[in-house]
N, C-alpha and C positions, 0 to 999 in steps of 0.2 A: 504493500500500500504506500510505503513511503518516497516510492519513486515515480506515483500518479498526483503527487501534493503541490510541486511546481504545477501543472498544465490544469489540476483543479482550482489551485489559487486564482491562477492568470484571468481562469471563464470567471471565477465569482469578481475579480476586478474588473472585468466585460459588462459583467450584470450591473453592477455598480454604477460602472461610467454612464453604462447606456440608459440609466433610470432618470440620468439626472434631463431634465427638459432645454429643448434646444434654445430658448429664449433666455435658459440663465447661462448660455456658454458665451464665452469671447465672440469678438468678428472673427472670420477665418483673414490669414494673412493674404491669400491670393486665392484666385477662383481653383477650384475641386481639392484644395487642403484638404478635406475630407476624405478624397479617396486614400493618399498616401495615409491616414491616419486610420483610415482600416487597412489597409493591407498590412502597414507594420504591429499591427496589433495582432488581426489573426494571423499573422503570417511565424510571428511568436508562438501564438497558441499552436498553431501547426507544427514546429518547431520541439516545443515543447513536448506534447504529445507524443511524436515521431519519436525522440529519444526517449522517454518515458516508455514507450514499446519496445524498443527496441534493446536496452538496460534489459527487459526480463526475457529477451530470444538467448535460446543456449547452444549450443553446438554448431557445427558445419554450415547447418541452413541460416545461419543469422546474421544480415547483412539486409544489403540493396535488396536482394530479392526477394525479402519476405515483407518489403510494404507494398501497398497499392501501387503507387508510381514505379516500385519498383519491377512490377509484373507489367507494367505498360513499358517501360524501356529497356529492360534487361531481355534479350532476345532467348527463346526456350530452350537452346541450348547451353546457354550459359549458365540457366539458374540449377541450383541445387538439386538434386532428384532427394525422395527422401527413401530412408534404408528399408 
């Protein structure tokens, strides 16, 4: 459990952020600020996560190939077979 506590933190500071209403935030400094300021956040959470899964794969198979994007670009002969 103690290596899903970063990427649970990060979503409960998502929740956080995102309750608050958009009338009491700043101006944005230039037009779609907004978008970089999601990507960097889930892009974290993604981040997160990913190594949070990845901390509990154990043996041969635990790598690139055992995430999602990893089965989209690791070509089938490359990835692991399992025993």
């Amino acid at each position: 459990m103690p290596r899903w506590l970063p990427p649970l933190g990060w979503a409960a500071l998502i929740l956080i952020l995102t309750s608050i209403p958009g009338s009491r935030l700043p101006a944005l400094p230039f037009p779609n600020f907004d978008k970089i300021v999601h990507l960097t956040i889930y892009g974290a959470l993604g981040w997160f996560s990913a190594h949070a899964w990845l901390q509990g794969s154990r043996g041969p198979a635990a790598g690139p190939a055992r995430t999602v994007p990893g089965h989209v670009f690791v070509p089938a002969h490359a990835r692991p077979h399992p025993s």
